[in-house]
C-alpha positions as CSV (number, residue, x, y, z in Angstrom):
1,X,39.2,78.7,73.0
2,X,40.2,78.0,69.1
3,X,38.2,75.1,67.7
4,X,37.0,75.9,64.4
5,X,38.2,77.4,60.7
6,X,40.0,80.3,62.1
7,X,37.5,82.4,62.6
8,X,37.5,82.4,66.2
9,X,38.7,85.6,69.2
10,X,39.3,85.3,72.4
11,X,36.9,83.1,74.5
12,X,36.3,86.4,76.7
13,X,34.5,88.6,73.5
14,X,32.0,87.0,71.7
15,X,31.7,87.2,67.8
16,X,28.6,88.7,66.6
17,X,26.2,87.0,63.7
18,X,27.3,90.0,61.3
19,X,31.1,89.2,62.2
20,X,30.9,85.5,61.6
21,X,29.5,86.3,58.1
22,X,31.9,88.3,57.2
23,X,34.5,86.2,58.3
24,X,33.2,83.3,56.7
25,X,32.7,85.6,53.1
26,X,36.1,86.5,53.5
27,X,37.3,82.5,54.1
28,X,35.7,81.7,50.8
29,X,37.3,84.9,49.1
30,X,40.6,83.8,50.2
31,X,39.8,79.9,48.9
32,X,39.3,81.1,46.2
33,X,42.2,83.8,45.5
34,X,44.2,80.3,46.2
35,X,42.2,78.4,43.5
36,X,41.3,75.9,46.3
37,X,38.1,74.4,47.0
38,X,37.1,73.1,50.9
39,X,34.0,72.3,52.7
40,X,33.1,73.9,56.1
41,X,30.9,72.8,58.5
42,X,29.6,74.8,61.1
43,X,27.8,73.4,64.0
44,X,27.3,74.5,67.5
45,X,26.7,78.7,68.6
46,X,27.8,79.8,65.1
47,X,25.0,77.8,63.7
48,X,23.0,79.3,66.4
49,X,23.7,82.6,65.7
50,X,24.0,82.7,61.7
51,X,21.5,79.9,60.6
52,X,18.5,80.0,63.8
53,X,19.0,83.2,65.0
54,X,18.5,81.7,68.3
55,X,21.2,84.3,70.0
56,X,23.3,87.7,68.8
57,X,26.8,86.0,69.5
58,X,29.1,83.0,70.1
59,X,33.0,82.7,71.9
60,X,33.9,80.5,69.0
61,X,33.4,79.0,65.1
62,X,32.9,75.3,65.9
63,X,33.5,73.6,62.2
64,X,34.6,70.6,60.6
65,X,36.4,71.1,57.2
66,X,37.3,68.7,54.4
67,X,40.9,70.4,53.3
68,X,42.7,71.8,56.4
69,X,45.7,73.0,54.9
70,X,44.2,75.6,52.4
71,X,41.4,76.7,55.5
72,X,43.9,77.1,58.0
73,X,46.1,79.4,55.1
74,X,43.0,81.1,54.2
75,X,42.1,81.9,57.8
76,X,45.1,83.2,58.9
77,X,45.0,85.6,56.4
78,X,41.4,86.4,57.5
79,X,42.5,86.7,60.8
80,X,44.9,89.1,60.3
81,X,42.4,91.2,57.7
82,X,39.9,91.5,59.9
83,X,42.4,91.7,63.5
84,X,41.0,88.2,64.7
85,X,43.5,86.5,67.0
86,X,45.0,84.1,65.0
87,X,43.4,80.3,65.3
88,X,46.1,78.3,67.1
89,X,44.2,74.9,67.5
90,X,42.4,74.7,64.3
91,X,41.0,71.2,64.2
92,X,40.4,69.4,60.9
């Protein structure tokens, strides 16, 4: 299941907190290698995980973004840094 910024793997292993920060870190590393500037934001088990600390992992990055076109370039470079599946229904 893809349905976020790009950060997501396969619906079968879960990302951990540490993973989703770093993925994230590495989103806003590539925005801003490519001078762009985009809002994310998270909601559902990432939030859960990262923010409440309510559980150790989520299946997926649920997010809305304001500029899809430079955080779905930026995460599939992310992807592909940190061997992520790449994020094939990235939703605005």
């Amino acid at each position: 299941m893809v349905t976020s910024a790009g950060l997501v793997q396969d619906s079968t292993v879960p990302l951990s907190r540490q993973e989703i920060i770093v993925a994230l870190e590495r989103l806003n590393d590539e925005l801003v290698r490519a001078d762009a500037k985009a809002s994310v934001y998270l909601v559902g088990g990432a939030v859960m995980c990262i923010v409440l600390n309510a559980r150790e992992s989520t299946k997926d990055v649920d997010a809305w973004f304001s500029d899809p076109t430079a955080i779905r370039s930026a995460s599939r470079r992310v992807a592909i840094d940190l061997s992520l599946p790449e994020a094939g229904g990235v939703a605005g």
